[in-house]
C-alpha positions, -999 to 999 in steps of 0.1 A, spaced: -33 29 -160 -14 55 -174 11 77 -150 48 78 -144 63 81 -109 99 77 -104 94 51 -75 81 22 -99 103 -8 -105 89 -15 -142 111 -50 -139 100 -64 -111 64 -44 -110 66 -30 -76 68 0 -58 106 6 -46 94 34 -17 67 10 -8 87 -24 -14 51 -35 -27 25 -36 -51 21 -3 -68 -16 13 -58 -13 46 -70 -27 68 -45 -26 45 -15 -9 56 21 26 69 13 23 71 -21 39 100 -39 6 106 -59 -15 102 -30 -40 140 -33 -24 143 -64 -46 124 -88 -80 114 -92 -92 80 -87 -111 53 -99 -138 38 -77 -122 6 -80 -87 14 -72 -102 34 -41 -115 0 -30 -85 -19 -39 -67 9 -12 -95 8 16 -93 -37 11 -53 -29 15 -54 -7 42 -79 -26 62 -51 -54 56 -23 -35 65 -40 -27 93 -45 -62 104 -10 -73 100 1 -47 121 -21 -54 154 -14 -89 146 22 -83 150 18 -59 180 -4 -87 194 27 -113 193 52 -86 210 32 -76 238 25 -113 246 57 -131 232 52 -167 249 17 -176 226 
């Protein structure tokens, strides 16, 4: 993969707008619409997003019902 994008940690490998693993083109991304994709890194974003999207109703789950 071959792109520059002032937002990558090179050190620590990670997206610093993110704070996460850098999927260029994913949600938030600055290259998001920008760039065109690979089929396998627009799988890698729809298997991220689907976890994303997990974590978050699991975490709205435990505030709406704190005492579980």
């Amino acid at each position: 993969m071959t792109f520059h994008c002032k937002n990558y940690d090179i050190v620590k490998d990670r997206c610093k707008r993110l704070h996460g693993e850098c999927v260029p083109g994913r949600r938030g991304c600055v290259v998001a619409g920008r760039v065109a994709l690979s089929e396998e890194l627009e799988e890698k974003i729809k298997a991220l997003d689907k976890t994303v999207s997990k974590e978050l109703l699991d975490s709205l789950e435990e505030k709406k019902s704190p005492g579980k």
